[in-house]
N, CA, C and O atoms as a GROMACS GRO file, in nm:
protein
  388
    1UNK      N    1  -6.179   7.569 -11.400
    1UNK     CA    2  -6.211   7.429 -11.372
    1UNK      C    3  -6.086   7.359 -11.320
    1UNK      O    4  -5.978   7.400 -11.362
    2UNK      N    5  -6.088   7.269 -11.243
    2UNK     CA    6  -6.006   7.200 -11.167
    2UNK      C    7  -5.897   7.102 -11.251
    2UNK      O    8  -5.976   7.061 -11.336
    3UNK      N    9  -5.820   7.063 -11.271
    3UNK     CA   10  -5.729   6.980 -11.342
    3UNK      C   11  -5.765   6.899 -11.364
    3UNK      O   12  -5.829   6.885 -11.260
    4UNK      N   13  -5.798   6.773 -11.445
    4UNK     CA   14  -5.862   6.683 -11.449
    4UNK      C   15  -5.764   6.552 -11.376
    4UNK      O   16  -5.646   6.533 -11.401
    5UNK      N   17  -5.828   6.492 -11.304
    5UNK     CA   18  -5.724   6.361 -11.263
    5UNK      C   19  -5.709   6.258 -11.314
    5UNK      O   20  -5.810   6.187 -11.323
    6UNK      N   21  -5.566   6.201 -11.376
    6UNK     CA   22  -5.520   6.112 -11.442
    6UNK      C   23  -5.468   5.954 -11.403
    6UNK      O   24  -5.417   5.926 -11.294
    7UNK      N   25  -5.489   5.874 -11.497
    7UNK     CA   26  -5.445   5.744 -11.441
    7UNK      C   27  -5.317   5.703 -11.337
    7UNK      O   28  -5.306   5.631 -11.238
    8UNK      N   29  -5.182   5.830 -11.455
    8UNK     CA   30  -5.065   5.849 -11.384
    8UNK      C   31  -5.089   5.940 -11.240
    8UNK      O   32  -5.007   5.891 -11.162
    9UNK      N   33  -5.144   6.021 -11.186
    9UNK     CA   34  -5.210   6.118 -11.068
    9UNK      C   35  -5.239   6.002 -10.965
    9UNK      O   36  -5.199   6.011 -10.849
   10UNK      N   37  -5.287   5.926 -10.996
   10UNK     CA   38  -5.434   5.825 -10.873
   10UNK      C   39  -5.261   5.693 -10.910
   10UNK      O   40  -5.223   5.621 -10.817
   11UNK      N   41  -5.210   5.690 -11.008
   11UNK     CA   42  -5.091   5.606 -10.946
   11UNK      C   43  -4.955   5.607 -10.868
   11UNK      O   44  -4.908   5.517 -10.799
   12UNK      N   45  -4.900   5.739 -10.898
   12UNK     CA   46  -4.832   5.825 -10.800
   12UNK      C   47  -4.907   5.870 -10.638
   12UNK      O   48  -4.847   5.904 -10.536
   13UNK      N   49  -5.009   5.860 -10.654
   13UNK     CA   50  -5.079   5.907 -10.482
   13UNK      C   51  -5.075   5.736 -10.473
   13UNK      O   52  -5.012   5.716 -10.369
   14UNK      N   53  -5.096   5.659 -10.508
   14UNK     CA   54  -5.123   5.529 -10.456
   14UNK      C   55  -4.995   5.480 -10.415
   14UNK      O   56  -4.994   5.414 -10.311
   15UNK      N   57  -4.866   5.503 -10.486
   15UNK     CA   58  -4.760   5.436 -10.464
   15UNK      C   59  -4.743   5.520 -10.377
   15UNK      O   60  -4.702   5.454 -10.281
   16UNK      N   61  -4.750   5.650 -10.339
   16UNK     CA   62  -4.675   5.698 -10.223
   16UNK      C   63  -4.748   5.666 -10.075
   16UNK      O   64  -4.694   5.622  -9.974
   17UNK      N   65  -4.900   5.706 -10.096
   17UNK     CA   66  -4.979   5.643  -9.990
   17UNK      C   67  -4.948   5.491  -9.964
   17UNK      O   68  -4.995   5.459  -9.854
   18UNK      N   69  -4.902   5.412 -10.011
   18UNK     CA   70  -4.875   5.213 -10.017
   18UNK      C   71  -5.004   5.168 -10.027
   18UNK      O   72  -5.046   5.092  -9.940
   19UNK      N   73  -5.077   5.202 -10.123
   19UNK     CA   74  -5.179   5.159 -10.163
   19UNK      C   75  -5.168   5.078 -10.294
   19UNK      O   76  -5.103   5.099 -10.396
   20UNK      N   77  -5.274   4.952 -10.246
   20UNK     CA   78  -5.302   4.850 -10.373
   20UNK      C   79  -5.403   4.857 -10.422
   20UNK      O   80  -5.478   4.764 -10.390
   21UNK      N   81  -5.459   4.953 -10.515
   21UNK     CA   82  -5.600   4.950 -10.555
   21UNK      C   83  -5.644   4.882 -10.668
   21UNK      O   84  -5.579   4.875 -10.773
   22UNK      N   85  -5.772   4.824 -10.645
   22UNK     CA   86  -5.796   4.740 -10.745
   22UNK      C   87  -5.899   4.874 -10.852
   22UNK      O   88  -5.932   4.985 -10.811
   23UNK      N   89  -5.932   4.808 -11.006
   23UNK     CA   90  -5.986   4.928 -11.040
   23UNK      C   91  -6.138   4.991 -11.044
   23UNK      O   92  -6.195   5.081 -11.107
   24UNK      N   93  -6.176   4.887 -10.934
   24UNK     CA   94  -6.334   4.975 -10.884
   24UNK      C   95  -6.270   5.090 -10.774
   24UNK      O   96  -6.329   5.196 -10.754
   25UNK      N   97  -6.144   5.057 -10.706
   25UNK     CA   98  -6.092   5.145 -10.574
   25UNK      C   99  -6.026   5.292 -10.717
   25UNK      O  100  -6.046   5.411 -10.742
   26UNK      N  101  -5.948   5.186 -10.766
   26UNK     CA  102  -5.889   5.334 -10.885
   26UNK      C  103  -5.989   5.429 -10.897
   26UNK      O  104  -5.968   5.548 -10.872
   27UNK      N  105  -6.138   5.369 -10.949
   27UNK     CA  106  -6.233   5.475 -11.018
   27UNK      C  107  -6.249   5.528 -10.897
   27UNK      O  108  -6.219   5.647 -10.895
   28UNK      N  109  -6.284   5.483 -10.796
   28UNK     CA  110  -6.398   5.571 -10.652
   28UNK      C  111  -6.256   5.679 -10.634
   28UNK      O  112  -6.294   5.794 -10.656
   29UNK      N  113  -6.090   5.672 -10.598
   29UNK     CA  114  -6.042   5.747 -10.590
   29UNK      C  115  -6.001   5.830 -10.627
   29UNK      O  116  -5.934   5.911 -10.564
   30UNK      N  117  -6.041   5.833 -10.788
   30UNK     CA  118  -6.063   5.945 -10.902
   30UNK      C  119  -6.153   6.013 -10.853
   30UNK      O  120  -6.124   6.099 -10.769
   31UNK      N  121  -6.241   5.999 -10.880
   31UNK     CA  122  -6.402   6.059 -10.845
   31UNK      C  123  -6.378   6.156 -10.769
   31UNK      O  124  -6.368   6.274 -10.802
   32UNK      N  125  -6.365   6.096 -10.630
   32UNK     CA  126  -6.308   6.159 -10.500
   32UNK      C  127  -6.231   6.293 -10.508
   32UNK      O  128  -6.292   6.399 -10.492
   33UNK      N  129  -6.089   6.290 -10.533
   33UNK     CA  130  -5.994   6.364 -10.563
   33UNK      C  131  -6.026   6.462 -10.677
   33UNK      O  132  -5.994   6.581 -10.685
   34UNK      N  133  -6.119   6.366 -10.789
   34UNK     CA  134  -6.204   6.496 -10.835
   34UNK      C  135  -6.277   6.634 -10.767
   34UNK      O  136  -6.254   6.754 -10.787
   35UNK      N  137  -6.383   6.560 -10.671
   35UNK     CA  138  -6.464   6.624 -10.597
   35UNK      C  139  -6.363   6.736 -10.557
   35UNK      O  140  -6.376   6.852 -10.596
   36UNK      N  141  -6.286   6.703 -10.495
   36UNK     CA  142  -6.158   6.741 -10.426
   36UNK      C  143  -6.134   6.906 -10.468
   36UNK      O  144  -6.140   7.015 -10.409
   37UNK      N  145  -6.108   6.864 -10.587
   37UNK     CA  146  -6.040   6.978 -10.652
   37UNK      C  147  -6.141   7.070 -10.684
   37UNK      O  148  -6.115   7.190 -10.697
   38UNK      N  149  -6.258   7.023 -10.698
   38UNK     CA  150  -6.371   7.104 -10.746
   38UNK      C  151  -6.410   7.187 -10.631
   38UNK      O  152  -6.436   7.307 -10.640
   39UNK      N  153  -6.414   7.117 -10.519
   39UNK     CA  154  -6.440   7.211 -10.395
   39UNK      C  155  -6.334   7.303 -10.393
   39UNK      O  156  -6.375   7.414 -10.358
   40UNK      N  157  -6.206   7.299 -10.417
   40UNK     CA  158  -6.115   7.383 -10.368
   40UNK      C  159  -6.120   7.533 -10.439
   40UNK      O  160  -6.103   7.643 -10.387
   41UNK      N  161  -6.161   7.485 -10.620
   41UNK     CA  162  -6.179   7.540 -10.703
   41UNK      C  163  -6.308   7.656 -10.677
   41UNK      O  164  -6.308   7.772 -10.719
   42UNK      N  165  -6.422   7.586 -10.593
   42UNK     CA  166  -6.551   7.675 -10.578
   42UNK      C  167  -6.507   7.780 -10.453
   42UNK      O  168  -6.553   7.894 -10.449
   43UNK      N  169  -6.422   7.733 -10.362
   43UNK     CA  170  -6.403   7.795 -10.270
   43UNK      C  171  -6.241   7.901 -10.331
   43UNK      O  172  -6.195   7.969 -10.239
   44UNK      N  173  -6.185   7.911 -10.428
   44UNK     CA  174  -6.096   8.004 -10.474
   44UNK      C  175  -6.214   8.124 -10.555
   44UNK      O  176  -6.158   8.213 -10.617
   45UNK      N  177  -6.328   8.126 -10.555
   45UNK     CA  178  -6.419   8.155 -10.606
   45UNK      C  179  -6.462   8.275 -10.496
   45UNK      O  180  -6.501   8.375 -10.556
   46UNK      N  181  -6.463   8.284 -10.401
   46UNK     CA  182  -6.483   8.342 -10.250
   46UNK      C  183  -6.398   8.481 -10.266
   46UNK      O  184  -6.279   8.487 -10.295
   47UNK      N  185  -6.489   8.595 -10.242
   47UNK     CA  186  -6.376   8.714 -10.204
   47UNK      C  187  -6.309   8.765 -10.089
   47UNK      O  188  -6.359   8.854 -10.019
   48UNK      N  189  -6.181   8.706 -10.063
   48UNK     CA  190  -6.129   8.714  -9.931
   48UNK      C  191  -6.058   8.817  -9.904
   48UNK      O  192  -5.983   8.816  -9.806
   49UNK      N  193  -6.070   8.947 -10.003
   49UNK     CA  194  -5.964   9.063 -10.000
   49UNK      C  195  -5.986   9.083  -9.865
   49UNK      O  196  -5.875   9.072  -9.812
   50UNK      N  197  -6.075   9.110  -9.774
   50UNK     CA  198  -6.110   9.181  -9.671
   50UNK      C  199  -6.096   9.092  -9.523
   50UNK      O  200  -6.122   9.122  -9.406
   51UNK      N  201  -6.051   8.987  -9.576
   51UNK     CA  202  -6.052   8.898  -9.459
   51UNK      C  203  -5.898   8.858  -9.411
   51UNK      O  204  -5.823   8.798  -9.488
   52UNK      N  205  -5.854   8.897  -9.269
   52UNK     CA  206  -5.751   8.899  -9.196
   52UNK      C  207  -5.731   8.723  -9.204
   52UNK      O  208  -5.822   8.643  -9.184
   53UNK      N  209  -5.596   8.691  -9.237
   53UNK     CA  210  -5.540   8.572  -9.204
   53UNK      C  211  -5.540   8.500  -9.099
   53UNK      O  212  -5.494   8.580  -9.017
   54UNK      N  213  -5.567   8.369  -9.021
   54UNK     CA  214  -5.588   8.356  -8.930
   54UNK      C  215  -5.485   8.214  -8.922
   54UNK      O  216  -5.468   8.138  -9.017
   55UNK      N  217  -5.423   8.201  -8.791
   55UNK     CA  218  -5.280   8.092  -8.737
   55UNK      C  219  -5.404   7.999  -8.680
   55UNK      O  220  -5.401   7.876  -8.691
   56UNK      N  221  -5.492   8.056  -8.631
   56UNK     CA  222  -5.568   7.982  -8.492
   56UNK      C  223  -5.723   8.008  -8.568
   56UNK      O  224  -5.743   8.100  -8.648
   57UNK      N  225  -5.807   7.927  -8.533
   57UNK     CA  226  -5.989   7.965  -8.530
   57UNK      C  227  -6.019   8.071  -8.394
   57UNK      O  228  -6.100   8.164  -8.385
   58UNK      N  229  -5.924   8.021  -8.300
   58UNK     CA  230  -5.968   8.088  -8.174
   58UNK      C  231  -5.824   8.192  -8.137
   58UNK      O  232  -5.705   8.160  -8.140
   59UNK      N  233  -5.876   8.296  -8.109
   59UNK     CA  234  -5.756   8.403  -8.061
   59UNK      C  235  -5.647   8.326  -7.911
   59UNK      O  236  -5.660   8.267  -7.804
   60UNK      N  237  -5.572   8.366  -7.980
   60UNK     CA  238  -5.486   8.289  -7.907
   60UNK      C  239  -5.448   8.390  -7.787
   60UNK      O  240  -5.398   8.501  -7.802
   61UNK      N  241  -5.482   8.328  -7.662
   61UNK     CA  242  -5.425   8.437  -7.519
   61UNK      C  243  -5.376   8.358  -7.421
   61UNK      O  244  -5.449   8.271  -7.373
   62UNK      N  245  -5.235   8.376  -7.374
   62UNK     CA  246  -5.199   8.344  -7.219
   62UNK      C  247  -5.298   8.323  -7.133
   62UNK      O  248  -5.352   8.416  -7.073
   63UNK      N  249  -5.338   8.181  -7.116
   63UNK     CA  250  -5.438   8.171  -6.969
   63UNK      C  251  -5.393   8.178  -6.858
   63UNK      O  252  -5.483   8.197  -6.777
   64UNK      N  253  -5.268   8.169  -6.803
   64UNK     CA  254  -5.188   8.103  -6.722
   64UNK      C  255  -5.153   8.223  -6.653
   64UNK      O  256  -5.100   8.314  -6.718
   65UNK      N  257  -5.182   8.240  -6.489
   65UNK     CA  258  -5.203   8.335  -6.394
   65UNK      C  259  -5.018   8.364  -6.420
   65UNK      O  260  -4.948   8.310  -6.505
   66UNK      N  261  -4.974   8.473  -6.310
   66UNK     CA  262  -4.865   8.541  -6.278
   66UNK      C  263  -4.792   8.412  -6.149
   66UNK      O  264  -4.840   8.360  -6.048
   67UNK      N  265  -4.698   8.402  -6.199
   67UNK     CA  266  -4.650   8.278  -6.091
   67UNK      C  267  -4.606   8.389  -5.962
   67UNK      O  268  -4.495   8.435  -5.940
   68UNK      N  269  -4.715   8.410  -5.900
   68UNK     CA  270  -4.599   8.502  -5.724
   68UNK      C  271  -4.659   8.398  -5.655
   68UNK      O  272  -4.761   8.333  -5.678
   69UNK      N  273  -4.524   8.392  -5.509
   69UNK     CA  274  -4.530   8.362  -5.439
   69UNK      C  275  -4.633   8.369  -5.300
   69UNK      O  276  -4.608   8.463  -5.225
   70UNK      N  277  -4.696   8.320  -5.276
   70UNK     CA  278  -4.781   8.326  -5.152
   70UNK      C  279  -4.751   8.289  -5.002
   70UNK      O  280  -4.786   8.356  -4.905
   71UNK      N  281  -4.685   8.181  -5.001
   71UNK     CA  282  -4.654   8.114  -4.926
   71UNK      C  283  -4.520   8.159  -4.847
   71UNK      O  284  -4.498   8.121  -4.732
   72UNK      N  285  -4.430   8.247  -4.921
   72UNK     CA  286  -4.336   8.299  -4.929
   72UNK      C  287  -4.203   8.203  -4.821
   72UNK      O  288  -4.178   8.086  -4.848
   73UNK      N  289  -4.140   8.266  -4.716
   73UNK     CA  290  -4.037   8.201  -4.630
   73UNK      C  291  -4.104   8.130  -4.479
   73UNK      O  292  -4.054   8.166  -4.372
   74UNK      N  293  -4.191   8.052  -4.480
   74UNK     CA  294  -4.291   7.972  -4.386
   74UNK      C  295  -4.277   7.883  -4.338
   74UNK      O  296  -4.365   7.810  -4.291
   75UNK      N  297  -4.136   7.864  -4.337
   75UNK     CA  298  -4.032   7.750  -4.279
   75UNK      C  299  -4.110   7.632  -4.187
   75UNK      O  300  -4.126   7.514  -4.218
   76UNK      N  301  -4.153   7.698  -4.070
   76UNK     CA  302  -4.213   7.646  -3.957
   76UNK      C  303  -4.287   7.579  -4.014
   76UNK      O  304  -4.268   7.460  -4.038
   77UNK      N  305  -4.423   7.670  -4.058
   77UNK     CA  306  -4.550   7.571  -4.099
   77UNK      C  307  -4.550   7.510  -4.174
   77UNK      O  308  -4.647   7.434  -4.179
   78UNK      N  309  -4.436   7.499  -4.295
   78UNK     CA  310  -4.423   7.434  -4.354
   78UNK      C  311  -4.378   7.246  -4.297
   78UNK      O  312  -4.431   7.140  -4.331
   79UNK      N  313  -4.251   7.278  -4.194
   79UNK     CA  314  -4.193   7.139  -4.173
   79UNK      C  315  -4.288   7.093  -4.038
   79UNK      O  316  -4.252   7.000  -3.966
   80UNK      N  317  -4.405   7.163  -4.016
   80UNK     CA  318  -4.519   7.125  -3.898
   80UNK      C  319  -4.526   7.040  -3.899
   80UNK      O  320  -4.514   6.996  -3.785
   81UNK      N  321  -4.549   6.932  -4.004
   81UNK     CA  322  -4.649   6.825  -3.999
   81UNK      C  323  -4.558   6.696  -4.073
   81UNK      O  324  -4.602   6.590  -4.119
   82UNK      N  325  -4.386   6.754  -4.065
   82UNK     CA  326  -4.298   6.687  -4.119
   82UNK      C  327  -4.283   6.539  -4.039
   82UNK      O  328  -4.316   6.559  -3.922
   83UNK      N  329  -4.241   6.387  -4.061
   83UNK     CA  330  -4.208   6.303  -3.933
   83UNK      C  331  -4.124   6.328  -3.882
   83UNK      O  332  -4.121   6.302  -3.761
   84UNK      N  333  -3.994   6.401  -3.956
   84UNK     CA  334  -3.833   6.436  -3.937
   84UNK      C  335  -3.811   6.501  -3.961
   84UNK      O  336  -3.838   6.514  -4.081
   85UNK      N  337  -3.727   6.643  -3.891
   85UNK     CA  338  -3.670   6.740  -3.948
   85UNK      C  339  -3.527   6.760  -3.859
   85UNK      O  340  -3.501   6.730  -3.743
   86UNK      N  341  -3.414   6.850  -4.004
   86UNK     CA  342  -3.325   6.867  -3.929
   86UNK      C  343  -3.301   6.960  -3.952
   86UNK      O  344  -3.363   7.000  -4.050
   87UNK      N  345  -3.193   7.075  -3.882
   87UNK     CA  346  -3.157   7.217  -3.935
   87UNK      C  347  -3.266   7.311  -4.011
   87UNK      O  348  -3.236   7.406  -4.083
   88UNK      N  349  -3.373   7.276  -3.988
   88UNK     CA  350  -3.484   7.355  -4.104
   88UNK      C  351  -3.500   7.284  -4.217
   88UNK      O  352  -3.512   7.356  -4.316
   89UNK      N  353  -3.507   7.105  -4.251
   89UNK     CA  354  -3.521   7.082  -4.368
   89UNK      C  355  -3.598   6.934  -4.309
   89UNK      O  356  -3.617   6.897  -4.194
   90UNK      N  357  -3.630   6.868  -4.438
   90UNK     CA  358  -3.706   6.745  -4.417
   90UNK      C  359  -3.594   6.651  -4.440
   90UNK      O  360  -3.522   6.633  -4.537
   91UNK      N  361  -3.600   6.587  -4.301
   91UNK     CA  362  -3.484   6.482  -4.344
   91UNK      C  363  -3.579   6.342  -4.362
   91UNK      O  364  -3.675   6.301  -4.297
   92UNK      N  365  -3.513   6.291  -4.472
   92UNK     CA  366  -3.548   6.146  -4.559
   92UNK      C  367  -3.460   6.048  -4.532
   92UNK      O  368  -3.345   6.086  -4.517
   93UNK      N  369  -3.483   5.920  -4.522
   93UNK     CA  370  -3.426   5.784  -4.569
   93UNK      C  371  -3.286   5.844  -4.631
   93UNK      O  372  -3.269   5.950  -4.691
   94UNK      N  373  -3.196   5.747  -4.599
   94UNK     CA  374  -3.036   5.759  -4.712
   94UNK      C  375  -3.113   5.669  -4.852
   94UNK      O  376  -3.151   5.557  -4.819
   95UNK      N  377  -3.138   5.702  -4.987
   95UNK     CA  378  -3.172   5.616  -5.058
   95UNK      C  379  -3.042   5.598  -5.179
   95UNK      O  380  -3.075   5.537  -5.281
   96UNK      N  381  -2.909   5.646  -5.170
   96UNK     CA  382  -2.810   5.597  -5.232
   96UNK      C  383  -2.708   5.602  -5.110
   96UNK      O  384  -2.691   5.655  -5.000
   97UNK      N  385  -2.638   5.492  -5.219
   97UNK     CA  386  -2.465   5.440  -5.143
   97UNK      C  387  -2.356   5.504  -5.154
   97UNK      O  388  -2.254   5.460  -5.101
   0.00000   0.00000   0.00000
């Protein structure tokens, strides 16, 4: 059975959460944290010898293609459609002094 939860328990979670509970909020967050423990308790109940640990729900795989080049050294078609070019490059605006 689950620990039972105490006045001091639901006042230590309250002061650390910055909670002001009044004591209809005290009781409902007893209750609660009861429940709490009881579920955790039914589910330690479960035989998991056989069951592999899991980091992820979903298997975790590299989606992300092979970065190669396609386009490869295409100089020309590349600066085709440039407004300005000089020496083989895109020449821009001076934008510092």
């Amino acid at each position: 059975m689950a620990e039972k939860i105490t006045d001091e328990m639901i006042d230590y979670v309250s002061i650390l959460a910055k909670l002001d509970l009044d004591d209809r909020e005290r009781d409902k967050a007893r209750e609660d944290m009861q429940k709490m423990l009881n579920y955790i308790d039914k589910l330690n109940e479960l035989d998991t010898v056989d069951v592999e640990p899991l980091s992820h729900i979903l298997s975790v795989e590299n989606v992300f293609r092979e970065d190669v080049v396609t386009n490869g050294d295409d100089r020309e078609n590349i600066l085709a459609n440039a407004p300005e070019k000089k020496d083989g490059q895109f020449q821009v605006p001076k934008t510092v002094e």
